[in-house]
N, C-alpha and C positions, 0 to 999 in steps of 0.2 A: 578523484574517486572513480573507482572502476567497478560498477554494478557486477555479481557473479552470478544473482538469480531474485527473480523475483516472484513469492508466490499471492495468488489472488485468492477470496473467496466470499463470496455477497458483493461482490463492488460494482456497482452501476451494471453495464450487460455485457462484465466478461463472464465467462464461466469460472469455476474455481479448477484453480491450475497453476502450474511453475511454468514463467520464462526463463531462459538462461540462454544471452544475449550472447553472440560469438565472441572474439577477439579482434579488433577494429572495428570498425564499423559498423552498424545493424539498419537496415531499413527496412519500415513496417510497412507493407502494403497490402490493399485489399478495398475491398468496396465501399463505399460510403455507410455508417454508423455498426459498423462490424466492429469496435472498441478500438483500436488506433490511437487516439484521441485520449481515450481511457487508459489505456495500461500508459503512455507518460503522463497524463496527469497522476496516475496512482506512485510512480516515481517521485515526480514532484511534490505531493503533498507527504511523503514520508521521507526526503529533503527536507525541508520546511515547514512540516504540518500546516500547507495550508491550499487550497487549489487554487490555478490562475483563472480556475469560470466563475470563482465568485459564487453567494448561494447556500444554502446550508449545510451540516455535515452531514440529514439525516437522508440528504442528497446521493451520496456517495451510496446508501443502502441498495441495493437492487432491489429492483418491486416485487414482493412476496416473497422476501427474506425478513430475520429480525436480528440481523446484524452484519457487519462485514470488517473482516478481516486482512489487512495488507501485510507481508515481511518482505524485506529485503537482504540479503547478502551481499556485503561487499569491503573492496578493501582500499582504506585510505590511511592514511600517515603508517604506514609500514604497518598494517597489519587487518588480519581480518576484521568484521565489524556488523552488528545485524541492530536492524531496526523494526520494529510491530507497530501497529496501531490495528485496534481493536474497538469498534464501534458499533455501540447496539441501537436499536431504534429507537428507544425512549431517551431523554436527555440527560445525561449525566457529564459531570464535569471531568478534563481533563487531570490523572495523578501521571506522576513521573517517576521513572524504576532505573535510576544509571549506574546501580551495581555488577560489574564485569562489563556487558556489553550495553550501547545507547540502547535502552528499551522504553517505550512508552506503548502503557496501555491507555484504555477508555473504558469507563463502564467498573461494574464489580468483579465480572470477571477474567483476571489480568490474559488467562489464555485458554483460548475456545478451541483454537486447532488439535 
């Protein structure tokens, strides 16, 4: 799988924004809790739907947001491919949307962006 971009928006203390990681190799750096940390775990949990810090999802919210939104672009088994997850503060349970491209939302509504 080769990430083409990935956009933020409520997720813990990134801001909302698009990466789009060069070709080879990408190293993040920068100061201690400047999101590092965060933008691959926000990779990893829309890999997997699930974080490696353990914790709850409404965790992922950035404090004084009411919700947060992840997507991804990218391409694997020969072809382009996008992932969303879409999570609002209050709890609601995961639905699953895999017509045309992997999508999964959170919440009632499927797209906030």
């Amino acid at each position: 799988m080769v990430v083409r971009e990935l956009s933020t928006k409520g997720f813990r203390n990134l801001t909302a924004g698009d990466f789009q990681p060069g070709p080879g190799v990408n190293i993040l750096h920068g100061d201690n809790a400047q999101g590092k940390t965060n933008l691959i775990e926000a990779l990893w949990i829309l890999g997997g739907m699930r974080s490696f810090r353990g914790g709850r999802e409404s965790d992922f919210i950035r404090f004084g947001e009411n919700f947060c939104h992840l997507e991804a672009k990218f391409w694997a088994e020969e072809r382009q491919q996008e992932v969303r997850l879409a999570l609002p503060l209050t709890e609601m349970p995961f639905t699953f949307d895999t017509q045309g491209s992997a999508v999964i939302y959170v919440g009632t509504k499927p797209d906030i962006f």
